[in-house]
Each structure stands twice: as structure tokens, then as C-alpha cells.
N, C-alpha and C positions, 0 to 999 in steps of 0.2 A: 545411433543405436539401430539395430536389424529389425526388421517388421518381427520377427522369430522373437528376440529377445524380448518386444516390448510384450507379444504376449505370452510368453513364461512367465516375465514381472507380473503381469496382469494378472493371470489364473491362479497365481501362487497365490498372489495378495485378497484378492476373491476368493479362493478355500479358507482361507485362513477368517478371515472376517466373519464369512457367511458362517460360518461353523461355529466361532464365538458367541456372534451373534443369534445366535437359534433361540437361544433364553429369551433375547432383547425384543424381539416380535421383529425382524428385519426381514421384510416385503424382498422377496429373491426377483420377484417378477421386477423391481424397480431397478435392484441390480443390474439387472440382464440388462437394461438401457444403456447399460453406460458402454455396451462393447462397440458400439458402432465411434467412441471418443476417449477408448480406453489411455491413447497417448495422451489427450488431457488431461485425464484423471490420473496417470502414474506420474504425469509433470507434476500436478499437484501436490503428489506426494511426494515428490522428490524435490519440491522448494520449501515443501515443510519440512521435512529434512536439516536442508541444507538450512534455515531457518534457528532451527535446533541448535545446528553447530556451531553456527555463528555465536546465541545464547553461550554455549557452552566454553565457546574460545573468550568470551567475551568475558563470562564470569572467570578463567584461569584466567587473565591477562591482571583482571580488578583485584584478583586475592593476591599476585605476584606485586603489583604497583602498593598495596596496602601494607603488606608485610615486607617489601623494599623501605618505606619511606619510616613507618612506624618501630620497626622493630631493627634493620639493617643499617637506618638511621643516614638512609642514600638524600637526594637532592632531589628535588624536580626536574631540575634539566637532566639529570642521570637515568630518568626514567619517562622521558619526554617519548621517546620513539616506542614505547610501551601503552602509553596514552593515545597517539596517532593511531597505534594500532586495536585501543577500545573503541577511539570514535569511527576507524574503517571498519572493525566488526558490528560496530550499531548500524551502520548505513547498509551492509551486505543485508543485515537482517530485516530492515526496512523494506530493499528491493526484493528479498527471497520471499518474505509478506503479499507483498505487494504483485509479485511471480504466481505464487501460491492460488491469493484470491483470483485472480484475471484468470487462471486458466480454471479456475473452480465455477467462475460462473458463466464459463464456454460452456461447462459441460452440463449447469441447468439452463443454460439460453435452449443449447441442441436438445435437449429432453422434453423441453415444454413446449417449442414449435413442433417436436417430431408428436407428442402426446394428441395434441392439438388438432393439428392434422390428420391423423389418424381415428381420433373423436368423431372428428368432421366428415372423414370418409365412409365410416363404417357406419353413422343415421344415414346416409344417405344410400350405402347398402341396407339396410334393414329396412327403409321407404318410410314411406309416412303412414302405413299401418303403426308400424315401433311407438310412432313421436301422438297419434292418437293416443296411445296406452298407457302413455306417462305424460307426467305435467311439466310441461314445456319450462316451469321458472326452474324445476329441477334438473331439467337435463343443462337450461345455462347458466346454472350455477356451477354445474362440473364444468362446464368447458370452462369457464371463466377463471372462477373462486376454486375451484378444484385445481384448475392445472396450476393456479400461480403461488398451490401450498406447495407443489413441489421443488420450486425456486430453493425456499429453505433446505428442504429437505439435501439437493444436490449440490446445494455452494458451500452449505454450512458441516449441515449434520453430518452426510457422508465423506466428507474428505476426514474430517473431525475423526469420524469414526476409525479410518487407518491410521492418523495419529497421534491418537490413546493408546495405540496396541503398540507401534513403533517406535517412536519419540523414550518413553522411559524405558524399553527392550536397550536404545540405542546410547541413551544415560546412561544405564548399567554398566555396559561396556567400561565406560571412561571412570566409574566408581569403584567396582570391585578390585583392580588395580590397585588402589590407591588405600583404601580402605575395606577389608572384607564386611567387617561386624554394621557400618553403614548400608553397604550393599544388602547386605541380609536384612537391616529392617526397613529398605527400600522395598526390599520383594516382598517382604510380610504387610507391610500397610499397605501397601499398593491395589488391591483387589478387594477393599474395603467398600474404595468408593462403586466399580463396579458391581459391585453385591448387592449393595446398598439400590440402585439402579434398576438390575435385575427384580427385585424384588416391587420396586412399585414402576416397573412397567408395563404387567397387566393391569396392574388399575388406570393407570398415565389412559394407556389403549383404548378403555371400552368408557371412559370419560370423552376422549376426542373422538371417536366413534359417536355419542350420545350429541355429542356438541355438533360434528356436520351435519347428524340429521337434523336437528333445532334448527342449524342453518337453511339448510336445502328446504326444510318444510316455509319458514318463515320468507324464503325468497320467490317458492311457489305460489304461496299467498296472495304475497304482494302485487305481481304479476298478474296470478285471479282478479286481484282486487282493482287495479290499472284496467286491466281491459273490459274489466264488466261494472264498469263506473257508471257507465249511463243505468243500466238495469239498477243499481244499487238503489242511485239518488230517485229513479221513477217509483219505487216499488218502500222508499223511504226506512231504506236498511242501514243507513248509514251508522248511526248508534251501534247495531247491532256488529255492526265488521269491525268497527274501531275498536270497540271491546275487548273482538275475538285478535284483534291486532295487536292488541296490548297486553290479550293473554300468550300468544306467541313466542314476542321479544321477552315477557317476563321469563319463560320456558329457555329463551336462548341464553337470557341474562343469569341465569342459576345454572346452565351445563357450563358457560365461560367461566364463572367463577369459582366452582367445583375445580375445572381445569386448570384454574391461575391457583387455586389453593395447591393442590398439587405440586405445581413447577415451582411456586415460589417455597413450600417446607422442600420439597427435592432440593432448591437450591442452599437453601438453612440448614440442611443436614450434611452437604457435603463440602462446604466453607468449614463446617465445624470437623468433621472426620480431617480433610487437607491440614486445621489448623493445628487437631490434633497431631497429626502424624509428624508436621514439620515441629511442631514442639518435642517430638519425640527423639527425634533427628537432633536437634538446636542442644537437648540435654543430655545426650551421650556423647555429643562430641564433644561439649563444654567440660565436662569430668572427665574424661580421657586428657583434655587438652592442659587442663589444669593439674592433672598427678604424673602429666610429661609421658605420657604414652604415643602419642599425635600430635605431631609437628604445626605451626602456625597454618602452614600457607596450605597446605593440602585439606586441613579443617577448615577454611575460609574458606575454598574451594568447592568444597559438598554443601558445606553450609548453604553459599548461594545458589547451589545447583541445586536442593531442596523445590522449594517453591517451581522451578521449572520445570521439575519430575512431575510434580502432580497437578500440573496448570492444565495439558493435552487434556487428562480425565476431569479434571472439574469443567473444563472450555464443553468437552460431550456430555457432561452433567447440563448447563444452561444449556446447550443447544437439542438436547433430547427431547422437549417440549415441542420443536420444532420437526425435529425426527416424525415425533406421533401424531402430528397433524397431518404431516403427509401421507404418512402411512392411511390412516381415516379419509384422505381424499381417494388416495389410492384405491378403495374399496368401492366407491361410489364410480372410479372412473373405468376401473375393471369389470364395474358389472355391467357396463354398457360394451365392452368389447368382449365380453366372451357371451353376451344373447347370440343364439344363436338365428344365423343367416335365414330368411322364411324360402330362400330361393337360392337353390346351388349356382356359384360361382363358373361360368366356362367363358373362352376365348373365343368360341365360334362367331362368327361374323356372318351376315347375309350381304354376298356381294351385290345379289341381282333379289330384288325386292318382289320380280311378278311370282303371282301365285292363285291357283287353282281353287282353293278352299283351305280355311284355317277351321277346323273339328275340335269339338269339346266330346272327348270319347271316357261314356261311363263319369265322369269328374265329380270325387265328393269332395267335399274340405269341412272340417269342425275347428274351430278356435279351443285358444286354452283350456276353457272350460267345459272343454268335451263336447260343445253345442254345435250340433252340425247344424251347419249353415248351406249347404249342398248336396244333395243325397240323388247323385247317379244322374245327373245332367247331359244331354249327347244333342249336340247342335251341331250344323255347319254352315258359316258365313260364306256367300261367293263375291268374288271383287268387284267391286265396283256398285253394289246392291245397301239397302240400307235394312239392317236389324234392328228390328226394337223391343227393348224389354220393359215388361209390363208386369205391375200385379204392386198386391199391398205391401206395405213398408214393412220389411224383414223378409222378404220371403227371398230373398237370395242377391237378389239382381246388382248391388253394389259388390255386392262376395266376387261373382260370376267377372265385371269391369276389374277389380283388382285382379284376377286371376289373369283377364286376357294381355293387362299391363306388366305383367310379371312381378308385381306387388306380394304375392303369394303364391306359392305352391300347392296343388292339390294332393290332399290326405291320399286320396287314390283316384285312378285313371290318369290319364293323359290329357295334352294337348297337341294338336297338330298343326304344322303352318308347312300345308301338303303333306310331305311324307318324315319332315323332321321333326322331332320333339320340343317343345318351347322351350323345357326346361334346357335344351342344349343350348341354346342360342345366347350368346352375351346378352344382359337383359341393356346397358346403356346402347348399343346396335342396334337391339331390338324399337328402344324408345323415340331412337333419331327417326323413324317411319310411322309414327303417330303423331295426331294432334288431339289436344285435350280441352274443353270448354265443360267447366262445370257451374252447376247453379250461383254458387257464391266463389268467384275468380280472386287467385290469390294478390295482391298487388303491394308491390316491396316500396316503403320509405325515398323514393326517389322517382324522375322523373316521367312523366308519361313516355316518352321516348326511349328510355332506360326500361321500362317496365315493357313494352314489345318488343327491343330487342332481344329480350331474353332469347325470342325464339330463332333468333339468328344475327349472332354479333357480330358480323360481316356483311351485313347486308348494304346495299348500294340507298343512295339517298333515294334515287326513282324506285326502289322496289321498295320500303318504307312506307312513300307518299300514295303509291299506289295501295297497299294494305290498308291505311287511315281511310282511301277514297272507298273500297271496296267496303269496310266495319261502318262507313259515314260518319268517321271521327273527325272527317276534317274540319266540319263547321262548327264542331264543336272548339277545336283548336284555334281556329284563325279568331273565335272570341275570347282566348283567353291572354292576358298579358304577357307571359314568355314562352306563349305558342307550345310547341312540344316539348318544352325544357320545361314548364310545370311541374313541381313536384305535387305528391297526389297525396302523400300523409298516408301514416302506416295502416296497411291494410287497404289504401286507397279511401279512406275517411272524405275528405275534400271531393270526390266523385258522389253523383246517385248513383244506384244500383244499375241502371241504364247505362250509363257512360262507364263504368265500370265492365260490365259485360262487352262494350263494342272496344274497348282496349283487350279484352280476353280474344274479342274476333280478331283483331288487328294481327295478335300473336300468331294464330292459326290460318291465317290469309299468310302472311310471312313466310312460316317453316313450310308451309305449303306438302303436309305430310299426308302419304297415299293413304293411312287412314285415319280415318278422323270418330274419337268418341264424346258423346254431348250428351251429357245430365243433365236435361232438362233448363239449357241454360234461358229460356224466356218464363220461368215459370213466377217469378215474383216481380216479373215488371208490368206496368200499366197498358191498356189493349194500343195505343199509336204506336209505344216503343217498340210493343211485342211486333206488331205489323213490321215495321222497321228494320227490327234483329231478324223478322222469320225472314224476309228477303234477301237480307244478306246471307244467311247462312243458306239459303235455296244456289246461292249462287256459289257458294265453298261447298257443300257438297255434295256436287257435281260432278261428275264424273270420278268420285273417291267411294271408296269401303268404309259405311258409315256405322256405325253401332251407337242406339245412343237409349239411354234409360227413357221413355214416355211415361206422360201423364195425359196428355191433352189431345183431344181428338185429331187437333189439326197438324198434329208431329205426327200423331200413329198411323192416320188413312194413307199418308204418302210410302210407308215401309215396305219393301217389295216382301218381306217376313219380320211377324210378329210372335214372341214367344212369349207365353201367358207364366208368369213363375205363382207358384204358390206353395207354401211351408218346405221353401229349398227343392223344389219340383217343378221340372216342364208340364204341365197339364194340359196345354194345346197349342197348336203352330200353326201359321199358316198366313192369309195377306186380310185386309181388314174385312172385304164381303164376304170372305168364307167363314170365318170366325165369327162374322153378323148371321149368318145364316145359320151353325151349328146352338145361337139362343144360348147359351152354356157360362160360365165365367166370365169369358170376357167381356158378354152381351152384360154383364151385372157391373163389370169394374167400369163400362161405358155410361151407363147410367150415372154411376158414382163422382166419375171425372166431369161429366158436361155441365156440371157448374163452373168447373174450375178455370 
């Protein structure tokens, strides 16, 4: 079949659905997934099909061998080639089954790796501003527990879903033929069960909706509750969490079972509508067949065809439970992909990195809640110089770092890197020409040597060893049992904050990036380590574009420019003895710091 024909099949069968479906709450957005495996999805439909037919040949073949033997008073050997030919149409209809599934659950494998990935891409376009803002057990519960409701959804529900509409369309056919007045109370019950459906699938909906959050909220928790174990048991909360732990799952235990009442009377009502209908069926044809209106074999024939008329719609009855879970993940996974991006998307690339001054011209920025965080900032960094920003907690200076990382866009003004605009610039291009050390350094479930490549997974063994030499991690290393293959425990647990820090140096010694931003990374270690770390980092940077948040006298005296921030405002610039000599703010935040 022509790429042409498979998508006419496609589109047709998609209008038609989507349109049925409008009542049923069917998520178009999940639809639209399936175009990039739409030749899966019409295979599927077209082995449940072929499936059907087999059913269908299968039951003619049974009413023909039943009313040969019973009533024409044939042989079994007489109708032996008749029988070969029930047991070849059970087998066809095994493999068409069997056809069916395998290509149904191609097309939730591709849905859930492509969902997946996409999840994945898009936090890490939205930065780790996004992932401060929400609670991390909730976002991986979508990726997890979210994308793997739509398994169901794509193997089951959705094919299911074309072959309630198709399937008895395609029975009809071979009925009305045969018998009209059949055929008509085929087409009269038949939208019973659908009705039925329709009708408690808004509540089906905002039940499974009620249920993911109970989920999402209970796995965020948990996750709370995991990584702030230590503060728990110090501060003797434990009681009190377990409680709240147990009020929870009670909260998840009463939306599941709301939802299982549900699916299980949906399935009690429409076993009884099917039983009904096929009794209906069973007792017109038995009175017709008995006052000799309707011939044996063609009434055996609907007869059994019955029950496989309204199997497709009962099979989307039980699976419709499944349907509306997806859809209710669906909601949680959409909302993470349609936030909008805090920094437009461009191609632009910097081939040649020198540069004359990067300008912060006029820059305000406010968060969500309307709270400017910057209000009319105008700086310029020159290369190779070190900036330092200063002033009390809030007053901007982390706002100002996320801005220069492309973490954020400012509300208004610009920024310049010479005469181009940041926001042109690819921000992952942009990122490759930074180095980052911050107070508390992130460090991933695997080894110490894993944990510095990060910043360059090509690196040569000599340029490694050299970085360890440079952070003075190596002495640290050659005492530990598997050396740099150490794993460090999440978060780096298994390190002090000291050794933790000169693995963050190792990284930045590594990528070896022209510039380098530093959050006060000696600020909670002890005065040897600090001496230690301040030495190594005297020697990173060096000869680099330094910017880096201060608190401590002996980071800010070195700053060839320091910028005083105060309630999201420069209130003065300039190098440490000028600022000593103007008496003013900074002389007050010096005083404040020299304990520190």
C-alpha cells in the first residue's frame, strides 16, 4: 500500500473517531501522536479486522457443520474438510490477534519513548528555574507513572476504540443480507452500550483526574519525606510525618476506590445491556425459527454472530477505565509541555568566543507574581576582569546570574555579548563557554570520575589527572579504595562539603570555560579547606571572565569591579578602596560580612 493511501486510511479513520468521540473526553492532542506510526496503527486495525472475519467465517462454517450433521443427518467424515476449515479459521484468528497486539503496542512503545523524551527535553529547556517551582517527586512522577499510563491507553483503549466503531459496521454487512429484522435490532441495541459510556464518562474523568493528583501529591511527599529524613529524625517529627503519610495514602485509597466503583458498575451495566440485547436476538430468532419463517442454518449463524457484535463495545467498556487514566496523566504531562519557555528558542551559534564587554542595558525582570526582582540594572563586564556582586539576600544578584546564564529573560531591557543580543544566541552554545561553581555543587548517584566528566566526556586520562592535581582531589583519591571509580551517593552524601566542592573544581578546571561564575563556593567550609579551595580557584581564574556572587572580604578585595545590589538596584560600582573610601553601603555590608 502507497504512503498516499495509508494516509487517507489514516485521516478518514481519525475524523471519524475524533468526531464520535467528542462526547467520550478523547484527548486530540494524544491522537496527533500516533501520526508519526500511523502505518501501525492502521495494521492494527486492519488485523482486528481481519480477526473479525475470521470470528465470522468461523461461526458460518460451525452453524453449516451443525445443521449438516443434526438436521441433513450427514456424517462426520462428510463434513470433515469443513471442520479443517473451523480449526484453520481459529488459527488465522489467533495470529490476526496476535498481529493486532504486536503492532498496537509499537505504537505505545514509540509514544511513550517519544513522550518521554520530550518531558526530558523540554525541563531542561525551561532550566532549573521550572524544576525550583515545582516539586521534583511531582514532575517524576509524570515522567515515570505518567507516561507509563499511556501504555494502556495506546495498546489497548485506542485501537479498541476503532474497533467498536468498525467491527459491528462490518457484522452488519454479512447480517442484513441474510436477515433484515436481525439486522435492525442489531442497529437498535447497539448504541445502548455507547450511551451508557457517554454518560458516566464525565464522571469516569474527573474521578481519574482526583486519583492522579492524590497520586502526584503522595509521591511528592514521599520524596520530601526521603530526602529530609535527617531534619525529620533531628528535630523528632517523625510521628508527625507518618501521620501525615497515612493521611495521604488514605486520600489516594478513597479516589482509587471511587474510580474502581466506577469501572467495576460500568462493567455490571454493560455485561447486563450486551446480555440483554443478545437475549433479544436469541428470542426473535427462536420464534421466527419455530413458526418456520427462518431457516436453521442462517439462524445459527446470527445467533452466534450475536455475542461477537457486541464483544468490540463491551472489550471499550472494560478498557475505558484505562482510556481515562491516560487521559488524567495526559493533563499532568501537557502541563509541563505547554509552560511556556522563560528564554526564546534561536540557532545562532558563537563561532569565535573573544569579546570586548557583555552589557546588562537598563534590565528589569519580575517573576510570576509580579515581584520585580530587578528594576533597571546597566553593567558591563570586560574580559578577562573579575565582577563581583554584593549586597543582602534578595536583592537581586542570583536573578542578575540566572539572566547572564540564559536561565531567564528579562521583562525589559537587554543584554549584550558586544553588539549581539543574548537572547539571540543558542542558549546550549552559549552554556558550552561557561564554568559554574556554586555553594552547594550538584553531585549525581555515581562515580567520582563520572561526576567530573560531566564537564567534558572526552577528555583524555592526562587531562582528568591533571584537573584532580589542579582541585587537589588527588590525595584525596589515592586514599580511597576504588580510587576515582568511588561512587559518592546521591547528592554526593559519602563526601564533606570540602571534597564535594573540589570535585565541582575538578569540573571547572576540565571544561576549562572562558568564563567562569562562582557563588561563593568556600562559604561553608572550614578556614584550612577554605585556604585550599581559595588557592585553587586563584589559579582557575586566571586569566578568565570571572563573575561571581561575594560575601567574604577576601573574594571581594581581589574584584577589579564590585556592584553593590540593593532591593533589585545598583546603588554603587567600583574596585574595593573606592567603595572603602565613599563610607556608604558597602562600607556597612563590610562590617556585616567580616565575621563571616
Amino acid at each position: 500500500m502507497s504512503r498516499f493511501y495509508w494516509d487517507i486510511f489514516y485521516y478518514i479513520c481519525l475524523k471519524f473517531i475524533v468526531r464520535k468521540n467528542t462526547l467520550m473526553h478523547i484527548d486530540k492532542r494524544l491522537l496527533r501522536l500516533t501520526i508519526p506510526v500511523k502505518q501501525n496503527l492502521i495494521l492494527t486495525v486492519i488485523f482486528g479486522l481481519l480477526a473479525a472475519m475470521a470470528v465470522i467465517g468461523e461461526a458460518y462454517l460451525i452453524s453449516e457443520v451443525i445443521n449438516n450433521i443434526f438436521l441433513q443427518g450427514s456424517s462426520l467424515l462428510l463434513v470433515q474438510n469443513i471442520i479443517f476449515l473451523i480449526i484453520g479459521f481459529s488459527l488465522l484468528k489467533f495470529i490476526f490477534t496476535w498481529a493486532e497486539q504486536s503492532f498496537a503496542n509499537k505504537v505505545a512503545t514509540y509514544v511513550k519513548n517519544k513522550i518521554r523524551k520530550d518531558i526530558s527535553e523540554y525541563i531542561f529547556k525551561l532550566g532549573p528555574n521550572y524544576t525550583k517551582s515545582e516539586r521534583t517527586g511531582d514532575i517524576a512522577n509524570t515522567l515515570i507513572n505518567g507516561v507509563e499510563k499511556l501504555d494502556a491507553y495506546f495498546s489497548q483503549f485506542l485501537p479498541q476504540l476503532f474497533l467498536s466503531a468498525l467491527v459491528p459496521i462490518f457484522i452488519l454487512f454479512f447480517v442484513f443480507p441474510i436477515d433484515l429484522l436481525s439486522g435492525v435490532v442489531f442497529l437498535l441495541t447497539a448504541p445502548l452500550i455507547p450511551l451508557f459510556m457517554i454518560f458516566i464518562g464525565s464522571v469516569a474523568e474527573k474521578l481519574n483526574k482526583k486519583q492522579w493528583k492524590s497520586l502526584s501529591l503522595m509521591s511528592a511527599y514521599f520524596l520530601d519525606v526521603i530526602q529530609g529524613l535527617t531534619t525529620i529524625k533531628l528535630f523528632g517529627r517523625t510521628d508527625h510525618v507518618l501521620n501525615k503519610v497515612g493521611i495521604i495514602s488514605e486520600l489516594f485509597r478513597k479516589s482509587t476506590m471511587k474510580v474502581l466503583r466506577i469501572a467495576f458498575l460500568s462493567a455490571l451495566v454493560l455485561e447486563m445491556f450486551s446480555t440483554i440485547s443478545i437475549a433479544i436476538i436469541a428470542v426473535e430468532i427462536g420464534l421466527r425459527l419455530m413458526n418456520g419463517h427462518l431457516e436453521f442454518q442462517p439462524a445459527l449463524f446470527i445467533l452466534i454472530l450475536a455475542p461477537e457484535f457486541y464483544n468490540p463495545i463491551r472489550q471499550l467498556g472494560t478498557k475505558y477505565h484505562a482510556g481515562m487514566e491516560g487521559i488524567a496523566a495526559a493533563h499532568s504531562i501537557y502541563k509541563i509541555l505547554e509552560t511556556p519557555i522563560p528564554y526564546p528558542e534561536t540557532n545562532k551559534s558563537l563561532i569565535d568566543f573573544n569579546f570586548n564587554k557583555i552589557t546588562f542595558q537598563n534590565v528589569h525582570f519580575s517573576y510570576e507574581d509580579n515581584q520585580e526582582a530587578l528594576s533597571g540594572i546597566s553593567f558591563s563586564i570586560k574580559p578577562k576582569t573579575i565582577t563581583a556582586l554584593v549586597g543582602e539576600s534578595g536583592s537581586g544578584k542570583t536573578t542578575t546570574i540566572n539572566l547572564l546564564l540564559k536561565f531567564l529573560e528579562p521583562t525589559q531591557g537587554n543584554i549584550f555579548f558586544d553588539d549581539i543580543k543574548l537572547n539571540e544566541i543558542n542558549r546550549d552554545d552559549w552554556l558550552k563557554h561557561i564554568g559554574w561553581i556554586s555553594q552547594n555543587p550538584s553531585l549525581f548517584h555515581a562515580s567520582i570520575k563520572e561526576n567530573i566528566l560531566i564537564a567534558k566526556e572526552d577528555a583524555t586520562n592526562d587531562e582528568l589527572l591533571t584537573a584532580l592535581k589542579l582541585a587537589k582531589l588527588d590525595k584525596l583519591i589515592d586514599n580511597l579504595p576504588n580510587g576515582p571509580d568511588t561512587i559518592v551517593g546521591e547528592r554526593g552524601t559519602r563526601l564533606s562539603g570540602g571534597e564535594a566542592q573540589r570535585v565541582a573544581l575538578a569540573r571547572a578546571f576540565l571544561k576549562d570555560a572562558p568564563i567562569l561564575i562562582l557563588d561563593e563556593p568556600t562559604a561553608n567550609l572550614d578556614p584550612t579547606t577554605e585556604s585550599e579551595m581559595i588557592e585553587s580557584i586563584n589559579k582557575l581564574t586566571k586569566n578568565r571572565t570571572v563573575v561571581m556572587i561575594a560575601h567574604r572580604l577576601n573574594t571581594i578585595k581581589k574584584a577589579d569591579n564590585i556592584l553593590v545590589f540593593s532591593k533589585g538596584k545598583i546603588i554603587e560600582s567600583g574596585n574595593h578602596e573606592k567603595l572603602v573610601e565613599n563610607n556608604s553601603f558597602y562600607a556597612n555590608l563590610l562590617k556585616k560580612y567580616r565575621g563571616l
